[in-house]
N, C-alpha and C positions, 0 to 999 in steps of 0.2 A: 790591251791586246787589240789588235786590226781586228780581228773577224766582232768584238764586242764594239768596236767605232765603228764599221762601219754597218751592221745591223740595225744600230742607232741612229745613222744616218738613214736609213732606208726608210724607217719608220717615221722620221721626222716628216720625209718627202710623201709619204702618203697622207699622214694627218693632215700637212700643208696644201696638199690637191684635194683631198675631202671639203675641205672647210680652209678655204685660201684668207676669206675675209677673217678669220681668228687671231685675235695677236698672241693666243697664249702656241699657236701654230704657225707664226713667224720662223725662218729659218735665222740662223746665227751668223752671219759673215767676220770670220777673223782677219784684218788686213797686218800683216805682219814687215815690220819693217827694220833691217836691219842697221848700226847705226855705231859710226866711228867718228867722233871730234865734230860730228855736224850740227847741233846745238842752234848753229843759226838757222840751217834749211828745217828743220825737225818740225815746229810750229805749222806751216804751211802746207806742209805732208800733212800732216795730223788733222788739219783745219779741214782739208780735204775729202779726209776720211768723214770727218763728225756730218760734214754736210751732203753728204750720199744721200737723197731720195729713197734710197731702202734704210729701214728703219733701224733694224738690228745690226748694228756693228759696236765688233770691239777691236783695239784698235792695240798689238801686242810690239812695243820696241823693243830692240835687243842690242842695249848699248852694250857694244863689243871692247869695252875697257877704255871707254872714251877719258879726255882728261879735262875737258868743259864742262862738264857738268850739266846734260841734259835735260837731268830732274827737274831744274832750275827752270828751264824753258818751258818745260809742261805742265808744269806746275796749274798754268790757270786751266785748262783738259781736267786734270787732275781732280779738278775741286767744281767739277761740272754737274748739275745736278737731273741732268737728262737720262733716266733711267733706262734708256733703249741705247747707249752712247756707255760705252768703257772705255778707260785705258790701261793698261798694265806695263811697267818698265821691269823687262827682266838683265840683269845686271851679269856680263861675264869677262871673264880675262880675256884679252884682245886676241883672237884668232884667225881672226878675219871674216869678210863676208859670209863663207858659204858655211862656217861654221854657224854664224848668229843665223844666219836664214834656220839652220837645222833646230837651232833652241829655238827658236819663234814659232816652228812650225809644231815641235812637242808641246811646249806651252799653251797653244792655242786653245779652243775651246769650242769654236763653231763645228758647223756641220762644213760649212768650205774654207780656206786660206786663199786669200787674196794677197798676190805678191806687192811690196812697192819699197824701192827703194826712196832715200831720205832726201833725194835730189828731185825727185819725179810727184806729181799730183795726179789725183784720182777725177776724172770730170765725173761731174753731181751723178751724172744715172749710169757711171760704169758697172756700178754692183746691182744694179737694179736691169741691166740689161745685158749680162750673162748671166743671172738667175734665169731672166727670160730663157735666155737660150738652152738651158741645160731644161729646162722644162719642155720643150721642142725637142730635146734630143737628150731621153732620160739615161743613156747607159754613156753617155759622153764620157772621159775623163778630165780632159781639158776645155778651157774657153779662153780666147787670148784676141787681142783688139790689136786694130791697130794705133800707132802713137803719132805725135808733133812734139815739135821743138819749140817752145815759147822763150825769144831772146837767147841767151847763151846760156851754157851749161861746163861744169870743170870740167868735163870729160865726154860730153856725148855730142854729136851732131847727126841729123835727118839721113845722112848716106850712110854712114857705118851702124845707123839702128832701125833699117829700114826695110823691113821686112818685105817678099814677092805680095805683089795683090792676091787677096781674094780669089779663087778661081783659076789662077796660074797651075802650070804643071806642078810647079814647086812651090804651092802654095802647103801649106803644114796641116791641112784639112784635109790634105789627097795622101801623101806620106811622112809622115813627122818627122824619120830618121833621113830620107832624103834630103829634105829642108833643111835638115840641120849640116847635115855633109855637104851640100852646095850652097850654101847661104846663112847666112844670120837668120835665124826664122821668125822668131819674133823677139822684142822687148819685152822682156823680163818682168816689168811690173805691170805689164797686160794680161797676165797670167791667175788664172782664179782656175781652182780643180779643188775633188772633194779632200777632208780631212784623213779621211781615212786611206784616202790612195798616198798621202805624203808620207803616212806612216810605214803604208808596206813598200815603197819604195826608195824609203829608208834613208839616209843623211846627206848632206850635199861633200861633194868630195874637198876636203880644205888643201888637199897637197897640190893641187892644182892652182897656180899662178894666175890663170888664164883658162877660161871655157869648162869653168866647172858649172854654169846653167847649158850649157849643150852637153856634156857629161849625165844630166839629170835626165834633159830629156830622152838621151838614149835610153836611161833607163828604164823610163817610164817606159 
């Protein structure tokens, strides 16, 4: 139930401000990553995640009915023996993206869900530097950064994922629904918000083709 997630949430975030230096009051970071036939990029996501500078991460994929065979790839994750370091491969019939986001994001387990898709990498203090921020701004829902292009990508380049600066009128910090109806607001795997807001705001929409992550943010 949302209202029992996110109590648990609450309470985590006070123990964690009481007593910050406590690892048994570590918050939990789920980065969840959805995942179709990518087997080769997967590795280097994942690798990404492990090496976050925040401590607690679990690391939840959601092969969407891949036919490579994933497992295969993660395998060495898998067999990792850093106890503050998970991986979980949750396994579904191919539906696509915004479906596996939605099983990634139930599955999870932390106190927040860090979005990334299987194309994109996490720099070391991403998750360590929207924790920041949401501690500066306790009732926040969301945290989103902004991204670069490192070399080339199947599908993505720096203009069509290039979010308004910081501070702009239409920046996603001043109106989110604005942002989203006049621009691309932000990159999708810059996105980290609590567990318990995924839950009440419930699945991502799959019948949508196209702009089912601005479909989300409307909702939120």
């Amino acid at each position: 139930p949302v209202a029992l997630v996110r109590a648990q949430y609450h309470a985590r975030w006070l123990a964690h401000l009481l007593d910050p230096d406590d690892p048994e009051h570590q918050l939990l970071v789920s980065v969840v990553i959805p995942a179709y036939n990518d087997a080769e990029l997967l590795p280097r996501a994942v690798a990404s995640c492990y090496a976050q500078t925040h401590r607690r991460i679990e690391v939840v994929v959601v092969d969407d009915g891949s036919t490579d065979h994933p497992e295969k790839a993660l395998s060495p994750f898998s067999a990792a023996s850093d106890p503050d370091r998970s991986l979980r491969v949750v396994r579904t019939d191919h539906r696509g993206v915004a479906s596996a986001r939605t099983a990634g994001q139930e599955a999870a387990r932390g106190e927040f869900v860090h979005l990334l898709d299987a194309d994109d990498l996490l720099d070391p203090e991403a998750v360590e530097r929207k924790l920041a921020a949401f501690r500066r701004v306790p009732d926040a829902d969301l945290c989103c950064s902004r991204s670069r292009t490192i070399g080339s990508t199947r599908t993505r380049d720096a203009a069509t994922h290039r979010g308004p600066d910081f501070g702009h009128a239409q920046c996603p910090t001043r109106d989110l629904m604005d942002a989203c109806v006049r621009r691309y607001a932000f990159h999708t795997s810059t996105v980290m918000l609590p567990r318990w807001l995924c839950l009440e705001v419930g699945p991502w929409n799959q019948e949508l083709r196209h702009g089912s992550d601005s479909r989300y943010w409307f909702r939120l």
